[in-house]
N, C-alpha and C positions, 0 to 999 in steps of 0.2 A: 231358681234362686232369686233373692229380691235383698238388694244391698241399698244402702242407704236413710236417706230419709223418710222414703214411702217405708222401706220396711219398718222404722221406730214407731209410723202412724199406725201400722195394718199389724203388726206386731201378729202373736198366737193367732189372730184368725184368719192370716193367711195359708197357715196349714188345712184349715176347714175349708175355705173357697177355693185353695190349689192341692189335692190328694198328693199328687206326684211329686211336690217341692220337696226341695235337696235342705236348705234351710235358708232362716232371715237374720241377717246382719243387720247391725243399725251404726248409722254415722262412726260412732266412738270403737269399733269393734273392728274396721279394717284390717288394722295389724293381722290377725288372725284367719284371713282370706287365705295362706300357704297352706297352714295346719288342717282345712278345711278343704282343700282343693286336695290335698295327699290321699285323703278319706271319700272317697265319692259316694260310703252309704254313711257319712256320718248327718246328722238329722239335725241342726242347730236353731237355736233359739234365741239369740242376743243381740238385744236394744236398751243395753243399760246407757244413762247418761252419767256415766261414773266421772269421769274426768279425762286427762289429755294423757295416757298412757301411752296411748298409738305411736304417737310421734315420738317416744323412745325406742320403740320397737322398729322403725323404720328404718329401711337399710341406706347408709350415707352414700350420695353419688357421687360417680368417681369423675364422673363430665357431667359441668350442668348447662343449661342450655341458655341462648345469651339476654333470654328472661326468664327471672324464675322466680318463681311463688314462694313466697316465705310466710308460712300459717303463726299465728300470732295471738287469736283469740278466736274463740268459738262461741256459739250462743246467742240471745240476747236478754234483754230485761225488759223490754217495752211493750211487750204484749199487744202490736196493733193487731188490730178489729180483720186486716184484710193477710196479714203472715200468719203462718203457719211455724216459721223458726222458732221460737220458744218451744212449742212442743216436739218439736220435731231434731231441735239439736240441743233443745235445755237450756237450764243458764247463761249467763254471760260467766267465763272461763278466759283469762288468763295465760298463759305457757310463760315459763319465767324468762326474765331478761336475758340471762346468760345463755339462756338454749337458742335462742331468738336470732341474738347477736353472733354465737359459734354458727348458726346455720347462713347467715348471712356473708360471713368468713370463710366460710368453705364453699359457697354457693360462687364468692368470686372468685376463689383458689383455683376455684375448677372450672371456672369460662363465661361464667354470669358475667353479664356488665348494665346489667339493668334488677334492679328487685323489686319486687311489689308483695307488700306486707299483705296478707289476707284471713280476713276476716268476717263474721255475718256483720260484725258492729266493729268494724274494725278500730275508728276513732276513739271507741269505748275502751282499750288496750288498759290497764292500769295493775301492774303488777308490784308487789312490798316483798321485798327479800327482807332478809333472816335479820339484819340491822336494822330494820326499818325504812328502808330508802324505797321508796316509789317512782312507778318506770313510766311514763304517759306513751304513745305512739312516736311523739318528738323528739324522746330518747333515742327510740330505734331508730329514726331517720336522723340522727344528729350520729349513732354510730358509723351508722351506712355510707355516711355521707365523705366520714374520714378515709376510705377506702377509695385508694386510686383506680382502682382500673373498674369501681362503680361508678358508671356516668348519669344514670336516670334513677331516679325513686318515686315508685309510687302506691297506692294501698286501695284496696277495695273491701267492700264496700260501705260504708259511709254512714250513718247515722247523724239527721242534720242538728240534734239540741247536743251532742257529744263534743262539737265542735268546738273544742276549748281555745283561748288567747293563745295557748302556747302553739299550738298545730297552727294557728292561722298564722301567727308569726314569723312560725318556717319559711313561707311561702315567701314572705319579703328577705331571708336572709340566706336560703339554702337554695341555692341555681340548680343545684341537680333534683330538687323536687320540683 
């Protein structure tokens, strides 16, 4: 089996270089790990970079641990010389505000008291629901932050021209970042 990023790189010819492979997953396709593990001659193929579906499909925890990763955006747009993310996890993608902030809500409900937003470009964050209103990274940490029994906020990783006025901001007015 070959889940991942390498498998979105090596995609189809890794069935040519490994006979035996069970199948290749890519990034966006975890969800689908159960239905594939149920099947042990099923033979699979998929490295789509379709979108953030996964994180629908993922099952909600009922204890979270007392830091916990909250994904937020995936991808990037910068295309350096020396990554491999563009191709390997595609665009810069979004997951919308509301999913973001319930995952954060329930992350502390259930024993979190630390989050860190995650991301390939995490500072790149910028989601526009259905009115028009647009979400920066500083949104999410300004929700996080209303949350009592969250003490620390933090997000990785980073992209340095992303770094907008408003995140840097944060920094002088939010103690728990």
């Amino acid at each position: 089996e070959i889940v991942g990023c390498v498998a979105r790189e090596s995609g189809a010819d890794a069935f040519k270089r490994v006979p035996d492979l069970n199948f290749v997953l890519g990034p966006q396709s975890y969800h689908k790990l159960p239905e594939i593990l149920n099947d042990p001659d099923m033979r699979l193929f998929n490295i789509e970079l379709s979108g953030l579906e996964k994180f629908d499909e993922m099952p909600q925890m009922e204890k979270s641990p007392l830091v916990t990763y909250v994904p937020i955006q995936e991808g990037c747009n910068h295309c350096c010389t020396y990554c491999i993310v563009t191709y390997t996890r595609g665009r810069e993608i979004s997951r919308a505000y509301a999913d973001c902030v319930r995952d954060v809500e329930l992350s502390a409900k259930t024993g979190a008291v630390e989050i860190c937003f995650l991301g390939q470009n995490v500072n790149g964050y910028k989601y526009t629901d259905e009115n028009g209103t647009t979400y920066r990274l500083s949104d999410l940490i300004k929700a996080a932050a209303k949350i009592a029994s969250i003490k620390r906020i933090r997000f990785t990783s980073s992209y340095p021209t992303e770094m907008t006025d408003d995140l840097i901001d944060m920094f002088a007015v939010e103690p728990k970042l």
